[in-house]
N, C-alpha and C positions, 0 to 999 in steps of 0.2 A: 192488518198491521201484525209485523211479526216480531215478538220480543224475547230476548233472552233473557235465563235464568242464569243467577249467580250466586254462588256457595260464598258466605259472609262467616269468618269466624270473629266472632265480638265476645269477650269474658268468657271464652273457653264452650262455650257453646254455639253451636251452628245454626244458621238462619238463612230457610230457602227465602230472595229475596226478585220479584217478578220489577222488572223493568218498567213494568206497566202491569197495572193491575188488569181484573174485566172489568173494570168501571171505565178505564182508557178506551179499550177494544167497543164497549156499548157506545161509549162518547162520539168516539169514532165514527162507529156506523150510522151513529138519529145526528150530527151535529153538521154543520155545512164544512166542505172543503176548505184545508186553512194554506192549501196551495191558492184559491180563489179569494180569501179570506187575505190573504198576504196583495195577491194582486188588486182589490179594491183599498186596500190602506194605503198603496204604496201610489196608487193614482191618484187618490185625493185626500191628501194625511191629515187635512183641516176640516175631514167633514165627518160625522159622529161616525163612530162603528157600528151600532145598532143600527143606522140609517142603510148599512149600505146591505144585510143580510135579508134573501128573499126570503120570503116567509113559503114554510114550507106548509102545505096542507093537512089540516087537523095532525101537527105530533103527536105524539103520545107524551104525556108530560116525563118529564127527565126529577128521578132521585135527586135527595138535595144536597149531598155529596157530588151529585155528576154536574149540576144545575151550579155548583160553585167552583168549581174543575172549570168549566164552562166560559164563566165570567170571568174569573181570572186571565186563562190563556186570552179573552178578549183583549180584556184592558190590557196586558203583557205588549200586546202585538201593536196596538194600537199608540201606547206609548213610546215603543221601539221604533216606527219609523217617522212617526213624529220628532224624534230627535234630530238634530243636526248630522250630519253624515262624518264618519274622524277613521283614521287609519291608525291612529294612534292607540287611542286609547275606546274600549265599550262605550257605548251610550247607558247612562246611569238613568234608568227607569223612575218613575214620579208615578207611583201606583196610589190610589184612594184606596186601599184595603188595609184592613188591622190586620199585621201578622198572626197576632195572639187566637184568630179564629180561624187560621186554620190548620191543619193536620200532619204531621209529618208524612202521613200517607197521601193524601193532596199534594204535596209539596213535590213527591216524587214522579204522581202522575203526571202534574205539569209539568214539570222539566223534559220527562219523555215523550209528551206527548207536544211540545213547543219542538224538541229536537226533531220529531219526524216527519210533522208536516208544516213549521215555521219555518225549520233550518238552524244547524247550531247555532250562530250567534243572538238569535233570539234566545235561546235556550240557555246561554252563557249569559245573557244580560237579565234572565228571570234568576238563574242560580247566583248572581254576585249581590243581586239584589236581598235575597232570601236568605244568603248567609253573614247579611251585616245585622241580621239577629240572635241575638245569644239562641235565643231558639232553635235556630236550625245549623246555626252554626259549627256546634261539634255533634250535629247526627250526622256520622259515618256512612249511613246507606244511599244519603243525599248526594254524599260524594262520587261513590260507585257508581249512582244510575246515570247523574251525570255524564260522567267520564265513557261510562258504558254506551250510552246513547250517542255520545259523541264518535266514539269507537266505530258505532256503525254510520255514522255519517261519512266515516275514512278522514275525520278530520283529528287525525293523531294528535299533530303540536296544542288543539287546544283541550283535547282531553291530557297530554302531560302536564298544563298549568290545573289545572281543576287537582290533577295530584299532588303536586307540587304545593299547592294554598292548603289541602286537607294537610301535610307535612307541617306545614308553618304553624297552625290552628291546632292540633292538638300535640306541636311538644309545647305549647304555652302550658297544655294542662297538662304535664304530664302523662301524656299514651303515645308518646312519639312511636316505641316500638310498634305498638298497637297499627297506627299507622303505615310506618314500614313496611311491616309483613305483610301490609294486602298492597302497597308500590309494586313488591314483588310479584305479589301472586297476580296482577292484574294483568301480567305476563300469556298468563292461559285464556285471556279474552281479549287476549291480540296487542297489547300494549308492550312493547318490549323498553324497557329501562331507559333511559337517555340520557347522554351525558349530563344536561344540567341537572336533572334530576338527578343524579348518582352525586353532584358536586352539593346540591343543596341539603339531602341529605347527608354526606359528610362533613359538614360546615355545620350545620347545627346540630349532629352529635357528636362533636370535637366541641363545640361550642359548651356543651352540658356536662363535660370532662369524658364521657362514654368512647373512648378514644379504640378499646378492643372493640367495644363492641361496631365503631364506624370502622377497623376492618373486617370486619364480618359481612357487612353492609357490601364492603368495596368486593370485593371477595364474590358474594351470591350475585351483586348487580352485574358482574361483568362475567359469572358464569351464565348469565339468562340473557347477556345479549349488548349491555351498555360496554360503549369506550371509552375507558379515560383518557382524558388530556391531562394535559401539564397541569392546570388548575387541582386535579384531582389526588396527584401525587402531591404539589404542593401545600394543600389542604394536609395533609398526614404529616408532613414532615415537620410544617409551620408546630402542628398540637403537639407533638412531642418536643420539639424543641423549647415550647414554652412550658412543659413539664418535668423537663431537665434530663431525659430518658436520649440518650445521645446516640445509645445504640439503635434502637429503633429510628430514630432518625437519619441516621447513617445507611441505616440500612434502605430505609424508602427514598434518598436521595439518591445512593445511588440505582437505583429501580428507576428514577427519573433520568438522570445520566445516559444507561442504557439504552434509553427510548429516543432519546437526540432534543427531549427537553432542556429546556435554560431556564431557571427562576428570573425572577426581577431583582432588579436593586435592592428594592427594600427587603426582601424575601432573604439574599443575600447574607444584607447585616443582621439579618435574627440569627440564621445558620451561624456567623461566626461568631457572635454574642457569646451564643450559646454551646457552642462547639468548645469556644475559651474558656467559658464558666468552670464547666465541667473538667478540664486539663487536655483536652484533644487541640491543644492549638497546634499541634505538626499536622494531624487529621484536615482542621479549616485552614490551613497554609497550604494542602495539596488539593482542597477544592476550590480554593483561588486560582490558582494557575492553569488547573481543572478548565474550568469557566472561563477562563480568559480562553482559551485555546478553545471553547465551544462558540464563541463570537461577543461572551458577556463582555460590557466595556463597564469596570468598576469607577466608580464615582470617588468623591474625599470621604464621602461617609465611610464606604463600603474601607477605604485603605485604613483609613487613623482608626476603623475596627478591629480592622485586622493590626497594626500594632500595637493598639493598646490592649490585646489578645495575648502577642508576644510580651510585651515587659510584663504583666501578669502573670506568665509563666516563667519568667526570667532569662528570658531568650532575647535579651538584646542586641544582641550580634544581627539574628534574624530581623530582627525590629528597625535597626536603621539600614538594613540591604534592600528593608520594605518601602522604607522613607528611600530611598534614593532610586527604585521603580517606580512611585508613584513622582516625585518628582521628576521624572523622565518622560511621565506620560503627559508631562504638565498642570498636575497639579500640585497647587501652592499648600505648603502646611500650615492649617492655621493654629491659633490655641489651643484647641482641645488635640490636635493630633502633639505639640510641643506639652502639654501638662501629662501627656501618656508617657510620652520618653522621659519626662524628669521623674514622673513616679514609679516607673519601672529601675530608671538609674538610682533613686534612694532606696528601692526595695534591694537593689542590690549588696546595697552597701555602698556605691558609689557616688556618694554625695555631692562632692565638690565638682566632678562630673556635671551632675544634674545640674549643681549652682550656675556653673558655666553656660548652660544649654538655659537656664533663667535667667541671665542677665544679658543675653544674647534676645528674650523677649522682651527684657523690659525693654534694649534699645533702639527694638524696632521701631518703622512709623507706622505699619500694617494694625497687629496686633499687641496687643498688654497683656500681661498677668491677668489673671480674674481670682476669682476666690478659690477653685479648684486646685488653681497652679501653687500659690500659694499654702495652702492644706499640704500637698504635697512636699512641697521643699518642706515646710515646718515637720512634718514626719518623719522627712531623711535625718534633721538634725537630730528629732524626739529619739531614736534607734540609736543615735550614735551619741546620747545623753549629752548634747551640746544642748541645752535647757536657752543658754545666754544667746544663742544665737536665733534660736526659736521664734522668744519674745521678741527678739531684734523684729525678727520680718514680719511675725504679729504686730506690731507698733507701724510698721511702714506699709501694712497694706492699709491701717486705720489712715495713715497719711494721703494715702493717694486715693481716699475717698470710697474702699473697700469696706463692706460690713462682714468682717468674720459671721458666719454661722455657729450652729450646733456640732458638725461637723470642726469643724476648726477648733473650735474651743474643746471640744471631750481628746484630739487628737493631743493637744497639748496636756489635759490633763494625763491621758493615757502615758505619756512621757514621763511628766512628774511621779505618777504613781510609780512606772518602772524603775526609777531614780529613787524611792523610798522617800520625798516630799512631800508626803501628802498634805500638808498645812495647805504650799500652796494649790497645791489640785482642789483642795476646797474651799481656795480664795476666788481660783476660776470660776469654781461653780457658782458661786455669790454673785460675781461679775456677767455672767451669762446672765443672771438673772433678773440682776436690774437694767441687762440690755434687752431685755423682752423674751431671750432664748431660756426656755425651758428646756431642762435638762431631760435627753430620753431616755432611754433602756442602755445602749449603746455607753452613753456618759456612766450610767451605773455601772454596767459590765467592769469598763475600765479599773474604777474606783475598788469595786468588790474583788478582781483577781488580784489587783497591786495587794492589796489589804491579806486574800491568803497567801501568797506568795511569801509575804513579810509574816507569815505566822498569824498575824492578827486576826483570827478566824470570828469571833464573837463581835467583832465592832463588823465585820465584814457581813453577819450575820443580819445585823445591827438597821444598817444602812440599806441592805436589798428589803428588809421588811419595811422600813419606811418610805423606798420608794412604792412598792405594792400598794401604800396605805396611800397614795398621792393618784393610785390611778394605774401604772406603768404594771404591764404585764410582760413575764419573762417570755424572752424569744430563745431561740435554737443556742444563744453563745451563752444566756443565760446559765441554761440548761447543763450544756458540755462545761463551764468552768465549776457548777457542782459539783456534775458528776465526775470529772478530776479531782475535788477536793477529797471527795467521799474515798474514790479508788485511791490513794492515795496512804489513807487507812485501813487498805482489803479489806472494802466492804464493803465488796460486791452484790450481795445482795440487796440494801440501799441502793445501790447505783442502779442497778436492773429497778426497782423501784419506781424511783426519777424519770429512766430512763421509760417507761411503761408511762407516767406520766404526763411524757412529754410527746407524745403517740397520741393518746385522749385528750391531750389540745389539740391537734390537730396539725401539729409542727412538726415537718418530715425532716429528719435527726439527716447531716449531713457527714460526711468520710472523716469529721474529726471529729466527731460524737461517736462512730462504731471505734474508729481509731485509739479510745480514752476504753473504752470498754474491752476491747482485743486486747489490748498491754495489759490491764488487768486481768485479764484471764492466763493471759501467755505468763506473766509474773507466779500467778500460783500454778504453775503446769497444769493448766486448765484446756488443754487445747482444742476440745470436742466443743464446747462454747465459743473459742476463739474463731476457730475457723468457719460455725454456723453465722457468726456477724460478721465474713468478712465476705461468705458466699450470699449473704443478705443485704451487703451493702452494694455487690457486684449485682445483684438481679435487678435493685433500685434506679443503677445506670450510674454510679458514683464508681468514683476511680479512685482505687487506694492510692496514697501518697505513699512516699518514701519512707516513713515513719510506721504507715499502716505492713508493708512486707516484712519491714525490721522486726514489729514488734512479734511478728508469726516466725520467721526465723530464728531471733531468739529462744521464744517459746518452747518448738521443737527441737531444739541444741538442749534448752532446760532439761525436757521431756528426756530427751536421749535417743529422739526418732530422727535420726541423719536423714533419711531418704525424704520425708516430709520436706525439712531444711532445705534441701538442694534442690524439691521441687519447684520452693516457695523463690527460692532464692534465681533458678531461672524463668519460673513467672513472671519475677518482676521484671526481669530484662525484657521479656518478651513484652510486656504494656511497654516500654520507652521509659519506666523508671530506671535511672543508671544506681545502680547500687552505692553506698557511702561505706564510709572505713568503717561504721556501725554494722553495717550489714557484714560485710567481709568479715570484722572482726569476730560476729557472733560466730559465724560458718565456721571460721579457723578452730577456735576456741571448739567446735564442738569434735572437731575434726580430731585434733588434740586428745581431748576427754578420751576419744575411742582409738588412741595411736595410730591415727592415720596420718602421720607426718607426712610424705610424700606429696599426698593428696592437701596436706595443711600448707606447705612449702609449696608448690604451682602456684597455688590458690593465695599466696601473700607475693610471688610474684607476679601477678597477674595485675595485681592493686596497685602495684607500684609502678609497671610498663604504662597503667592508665591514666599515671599520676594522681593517684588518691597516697595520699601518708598515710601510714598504719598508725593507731592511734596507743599511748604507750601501755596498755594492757594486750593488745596484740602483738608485737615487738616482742613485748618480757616473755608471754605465754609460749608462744612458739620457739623462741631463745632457750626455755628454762625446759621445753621437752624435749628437747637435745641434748642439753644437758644431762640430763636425768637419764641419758644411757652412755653417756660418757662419749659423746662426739661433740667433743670441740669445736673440731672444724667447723662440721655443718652449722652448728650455733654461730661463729664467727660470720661464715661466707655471709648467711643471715641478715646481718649487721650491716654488712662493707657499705652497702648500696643506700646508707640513713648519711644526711650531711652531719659534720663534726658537730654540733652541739647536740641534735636527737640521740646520736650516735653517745657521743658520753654521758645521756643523763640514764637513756636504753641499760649501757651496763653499770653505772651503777646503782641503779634500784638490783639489776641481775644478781650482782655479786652480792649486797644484803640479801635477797631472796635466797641464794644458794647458801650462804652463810648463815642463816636461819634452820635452814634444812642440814646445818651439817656438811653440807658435800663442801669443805675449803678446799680440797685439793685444785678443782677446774673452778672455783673461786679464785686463787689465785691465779690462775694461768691469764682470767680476764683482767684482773687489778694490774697483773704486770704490764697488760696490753694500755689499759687506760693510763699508768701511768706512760707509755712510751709517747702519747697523743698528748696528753693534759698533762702540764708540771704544776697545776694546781688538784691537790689532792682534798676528796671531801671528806669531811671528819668525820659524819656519819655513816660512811660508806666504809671508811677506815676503822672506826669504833667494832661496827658492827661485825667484820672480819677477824680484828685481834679476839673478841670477847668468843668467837667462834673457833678459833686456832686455842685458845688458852683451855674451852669446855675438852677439845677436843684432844688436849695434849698435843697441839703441834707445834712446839716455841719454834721449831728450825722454820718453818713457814713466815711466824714472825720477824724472828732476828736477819732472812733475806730479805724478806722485803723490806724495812726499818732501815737495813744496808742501803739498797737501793734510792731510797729514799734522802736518805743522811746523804751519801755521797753525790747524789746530784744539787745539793742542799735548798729541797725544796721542802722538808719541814724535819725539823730536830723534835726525835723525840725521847725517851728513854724506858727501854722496853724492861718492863718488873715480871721477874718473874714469880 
């Protein structure tokens, strides 16, 4: 018999490990043929074992290590074909021995020594037996010889399950890698990786959160030799998706793409769950179409995902082009795809909208409202502080046999606090209470921000300690309405505090946790901080919002680093954040600061070809540094393009501004303009121009315009000098 040796690394130390000991090799030579041994059992499986072996002439007596080697593989064999015959599944052996007596080194002779003259499946039906003992269970060498012995029988597929179960069995304890590393290395004694093996491995450490470390895994298994399938790539995409890391999953998706894979359905709606979570709903709207075009046929799950994706991100246009596809394809929308489109339409703002597209369910005979739908409408109204119409539909879902939730009820309170009620926000909470609904985090949250918001910081203070005292532990909104209050007071270092905190729970801070912290920094020209939480929120797989680039663009407009600004500011275009009059304004405004008017004028027509309104600090800003080198015109042309009422209220904040500063001369040039537009003249605007004409000794400035004025007889006044 000839046995290999195999190099074992176990706790960092090496162990030559014999496939068979010389205890095997002696057994071997003084023992009877278990080729012979196999053919008398299997002739007559109901007559003793010991009956049928010829007794050989004076042995020599056998060690009693070999003499229980011995007895073992006997009964092994004896019990094996004793069993019923199954293609399915092993024969489960019925052995009279205590495990407890014998050896790990016994354990391994047997198996090798069943494997080479039993044949593997005896050999697999002694190992399945031997490792339903914690005993021999997580010994590793038992594994190896196995496999190994199997190896040489050329029966590969069932030495991959012997690795496969060693995989299973020790990431229970903890040494998954441990395990891993000799999957691989078993590679040098002719076992090459295989798919399911590569998948099972990547499933249970994705399983374990070890998500680098299962590409590492994927990575060496398919440098030594295994193929992945679909399963494999899908494996990676599913873990990151469920750890919100969008990019990486984007990216192994498309790696699955490339290959002419197709996920499944359900695989699908995680992708666009999670794709929408995170703000890539343009991203999961192009691997929908994606997939359809690769043969995928999307289901109602897979659509009302994808639109309640879109109204999530506010993309309701896309959202019903989605609704009239999937009705196309024939399928019917039911409730939950109709409660997506009315709480995308109240997130809008579009309420009555949405009312309409809900009374369009109540009147079906398909489908009703449920408690969802309703939450929803009730929220459109809570935004648009219609409180009366709220309780209306909270009253009628009680009518039609609805049980508001927690959900329902903190949405209404959430309302009332924004409306500064709080009496009744905590008449609701009373009423939750004696309908069985405890109030959760969530409920608090609400309660606590209305409360700073209104200034009332100590009663707000007040109330999150007494919920703590009930039990309720702060989550992530918790957290972020803090750390707003704190920043709030630039006190930033508190905040980083909190913010440190809220890390050591274990609650991974989302784009409007670093987003509260980045304006804080950006506010005190802090931009080295700023920009380290926004490159920190980026590496997390979080996507800054529109608020998050703003508050970096400002920042470096504060700072006075334009090029920073302008990078930030085509950054953002470049994620699909469209820039707001906030953004622009800040740009202009720094633009300004450093008389870059040319470059400030594109840049405020640009905003307006986009139809963004300039908002009226941008307008004046840019107005008043044309001024201030004495071009009229260009301050005028400026103007032209604002409709009459922006237009007149634009100059006259202007013309106080400039009359403030002294300059009346192209003060007046504008008053004469506003009056030629408005023959209602504003007193303040008027005040502020005489009181600047009189510092500056200009009465002839006054008594024209006064003229002017008096003769069209839109206000008599009488100018003192």
């Amino acid at each position: 018999m000839v046995f290999n040796l195999l190099t074992l690394t176990t706790h960092g130390c090496q162990q030559k490990l014999s496939v068979a000991s010389r205890t095997a090799y002696i057994f071997h030579r003084q023992c009877i043929s278990f080729s012979l041994l196999k053919t008398l059992c299997f002739r007559n499986s109901t007559s003793n074992f010991c009956s049928t072996l010829a007794q050989p002439t004076s042995p020599p007596p056998l060690p009693p290590s070999q003499s229980i080697v011995k007895r073992v593989c006997s009964l092994v064999c004896d019990s094996y074909y004793q069993q019923p015959y199954s293609r399915v599944s092993h024969p489960r052996l019925h052995l009279n021995i205590d495990a407890d007596s014998l050896t790990h080194e016994q354990v391994i002779t047997v198996v090798a020594s069943l494997a080479d003259e039993a044949g593997s499946m005896v050999a697999l039906s002694f190992f399945n037996w031997a490792t339903g003992f914690p005993k021999f269970q997580h010994f590793m060498r038992f594994y190896i010889v196995c496999a190994t012995s199997l190896i040489g029988n050329h029966n590969l597929e069932k030495a991959h399950e012997v690795m496969q179960s060693m995989v299973k069995v020790f990431a229970e304890i903890g040494r998954l890698k441990e395990a891993v590393d000799m999957v691989i290395e078993m590679q040098n004694q002719g076992l090459t990786p295989n798919t399911r093996t590569l998948n099972l491995v990547i499933r249970i450490t994705c399983e374990m959160g070890l998500i680098e470390y299962a590409e590492y895994v994927f990575e060496e298994m398919c440098n030594r030799g295994a193929h992945p399938d679909s399963a494999s790539y899908r494996l990676m995409v599913i873990a990151y998706c469920k750890t919100g890391n969008i990019l990486e999953a984007d990216r192994w998706l498309s790696a699955l793409l490339e290959r002419g894979f197709v996920v499944d359905n359900a695989t699908f709606t995680l992708i666009i769950r999670a794709f929408c979570e995170k703000g890539f709903a343009t991203r999961a709207s192009w691997y929908h179409h994606k997939l359809i075009g690769m043969g995928l046929k999307p289901n109602l799950i897979n659509f009302t995902s994808m639109i309640e994706g879109l109204c999530k991100r506010g993309s309701i246009k896309q959202a019903f082009e989605m609704l009239e596809e999937m009705v196309g394809k024939g399928w019917k929308p039911n409730v939950y795809t109709h409660t997506s489109l009315i709480d995308g339409l109240c997130k809008k703002g579009w309420t009555e909208k949405a009312f309409r597209l809900f009374l369009k369910l109540v009147r079906s005979d398909h489908y009703k409202p449920n408690v969802l739908t309703y939450t929803a409408m009730i929220s459109g109204y809570c935004k648009e502080d219609k409180m009366n119409r709220a309780e209306m539909l909270l009253n009628r879902m009680k009518e039609q046999g609805l049980v508001p939730n927690t959900n329902t009820y903190t949405t209404l309170i959430d309302g009332y606090c924004k409306a500064g009620n709080f009496e009744r926000a905590y008449e609701l909470m009373d009423i939750m209470k004696n309908e069985g609904f405890t109030p959760n985090i969530c409920t608090y949250n609400a309660i606590v921000d209305g409360l700073f918001k209104k200034g009332q910081v100590q009663e707000a203070y007040k109330l999150l300690k007494n919920g703590f005292h009930h039990g309720l532990k702060a989550d992530r909104v918790t957290y972020t309405i803090l750390i707003s209050e704190i920043c709030k007071r630039a006190d930033t270092k508190q905040a980083l505090v909190l913010f440190n905190k809220m890390l050591k729970s274990g609650i991974q801070p989302d784009i409007h946790s670093y987003t509260t912290l980045i304006a804080a920094f950006s506010r005190q020209k802090r931009m080295r901080e700023s920009e380290m939480f926004f490159e920190e929120a980026v590496k997390f797989g979080l996507v800054p919002t529109k608020q998050t680039f703003t508050s970096m663009i400002c920042g470096y407009c504060r700072e006075g680093n334009l090029n920073m600004a302008v990078k930030f500011f085509r950054r953002m275009s470049n994620h699909g954040c469209a820039p707001d009059n906030i953004a622009y304004g800040a740009l202009i405004s720094g633009l300004c600061k450093e008389s870059k008017l040319d470059e400030a004028r594109e840049l405020y027509h640009t905003m307006i070809e986009k139809g963004i309104t300039p908002c009226e600090v941008t307008r004046v800003t840019l107005a008043y540094e044309y001024c201030k080198t004495d071009d009229f015109g260009s301050a005028l042309f400026l103007l032209e393009r604002l409709e009459k009422k922006l237009w007149t209220r634009t100059v006259n904040i202007l013309v106080r501004k400039l009359s403030i500063e002294g300059k009346v001369g192209i003060a007046a040039l504008f008053f004469h303009k506003l009056l030629d537009l408005d023959q209602h003249v504003d007193r303040v605007t008027l005040a502020a121009f005489m009181t600047a004409c009189y510092d500056s000794n200009n009465y002839a400035l006054v008594s024209e315009l006064s003229a002017k004025i008096y003769k069209e007889n839109r206000l008599a006044i009488q100018v003192t000098k």
